[in-house]
N, C-alpha and C positions, 0 to 999 in steps of 0.2 A: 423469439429473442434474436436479434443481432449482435454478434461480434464482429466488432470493426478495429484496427490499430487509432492507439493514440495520434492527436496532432495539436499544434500550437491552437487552433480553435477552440480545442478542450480544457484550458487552462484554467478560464472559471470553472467548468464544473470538476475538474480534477482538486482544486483549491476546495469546492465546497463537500467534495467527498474527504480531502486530509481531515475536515472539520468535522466531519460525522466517523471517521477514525478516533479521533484525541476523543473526541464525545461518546465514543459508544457505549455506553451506558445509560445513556439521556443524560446523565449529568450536566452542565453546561459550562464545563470547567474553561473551554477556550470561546471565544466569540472570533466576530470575523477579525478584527481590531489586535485583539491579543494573538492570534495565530499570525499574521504580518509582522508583530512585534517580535516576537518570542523564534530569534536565528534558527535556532536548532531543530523546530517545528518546521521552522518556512524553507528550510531546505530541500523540503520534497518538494517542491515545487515550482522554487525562484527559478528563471530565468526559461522554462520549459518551453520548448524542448531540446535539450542540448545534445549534442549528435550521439551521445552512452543512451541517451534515455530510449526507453520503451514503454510501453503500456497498451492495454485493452478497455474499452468503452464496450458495455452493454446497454443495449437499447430495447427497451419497450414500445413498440408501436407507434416509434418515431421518437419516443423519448429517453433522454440520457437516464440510466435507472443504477447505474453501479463502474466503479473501475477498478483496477488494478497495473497500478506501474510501478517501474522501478530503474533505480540511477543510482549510477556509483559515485560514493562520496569517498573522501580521503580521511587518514589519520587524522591531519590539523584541523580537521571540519566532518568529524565524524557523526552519522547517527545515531540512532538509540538503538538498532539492529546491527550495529558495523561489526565485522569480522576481520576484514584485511581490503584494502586500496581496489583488487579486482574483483569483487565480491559485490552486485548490486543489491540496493536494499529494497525491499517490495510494500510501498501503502497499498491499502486496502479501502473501500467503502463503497457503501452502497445507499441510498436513498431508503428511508425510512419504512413510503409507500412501498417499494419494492423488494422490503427485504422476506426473507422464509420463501422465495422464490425460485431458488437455485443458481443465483444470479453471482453470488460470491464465490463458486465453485467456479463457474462457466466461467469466468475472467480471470479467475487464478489459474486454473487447467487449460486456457488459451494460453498465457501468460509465461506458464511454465514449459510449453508445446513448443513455443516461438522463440524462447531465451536462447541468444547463442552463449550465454553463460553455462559452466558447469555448475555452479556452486552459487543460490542464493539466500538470503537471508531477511529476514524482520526481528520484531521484536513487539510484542503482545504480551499484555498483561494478562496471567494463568486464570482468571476470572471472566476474561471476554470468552465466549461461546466461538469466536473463532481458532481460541486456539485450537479447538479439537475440528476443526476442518482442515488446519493447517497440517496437524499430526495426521488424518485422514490421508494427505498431501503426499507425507514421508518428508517433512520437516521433521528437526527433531531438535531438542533442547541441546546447548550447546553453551549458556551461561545467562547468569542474570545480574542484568544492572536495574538498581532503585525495586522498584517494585513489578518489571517486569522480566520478563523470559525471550533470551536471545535464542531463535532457532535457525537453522542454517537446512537447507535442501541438498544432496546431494546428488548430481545426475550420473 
């Protein structure tokens, strides 16, 4: 496996990993159409990459298999993980093929390695299997909106 930093190249597959985030359940709750649609979703990753942002690509034997990035959003256009204005928030996803891989670790432990951030955050619903990677992490739950759980990293 390859670790390589995000760049403006990755933006589809970074788009089609937010979609296997919102999805991860298999459910098919967002398509590509509604994720474009729906502000609040399409802010991980409109206008990418803006000079805050960062992220990791995992690569399998040439091929993009997983990522993890994250960009800070504001109060007036906050995420579903927001904590406060200098706080980036981190999507997460991994290709279908290639997940139980160790590949959601590997890009979030890059991820985290690389942050000139002290303090980050998400927000994962307590029924994704990720959460307990995250807590693995040393995220920790820190409040919930809707149905899911805000956690915050502290370094």
């Amino acid at each position: 496996m390859l670790l390589r930093a995000a760049t403006a190249d990755d933006f589809a597959f970074l788009t089609e990993m937010l979609l296997e985030a919102y999805n991860w359940d298999g459910t098919p709750v967002f398509t590509p159409d509604k994720l474009r649609a729906e502000d609040k979703a399409w802010r991980y990753v409109a206008d990418w990459p803006r000079p805050t942002d960062f992220g990791v690509i995992a690569e399998v034997d040439g091929t993009p298999a997983g990522a993890a990035w994250a960009r800070l959003l504001t109060a007036d256009r906050a995420g579903y993980g927001y904590v406060a204005d200098d706080v980036p928030e981190l999507s997460l996803g991994v290709s279908p093929a290639f997940r139980r891989q160790g590949i959601a670790r590997a890009v979030m432990t890059e991820l985290i390695r690389t942050s000139p951030y002290q303090r980050l955050s998400l927000s994962v619903d307590p029924a994704n299997p990720a959460a307990n990677l995250y807590r693995s992490l040393g995220f920790e739950k820190v409040g919930t909106v809707e149905t899911s759980d805000t956690m915050v990293l502290e370094r």
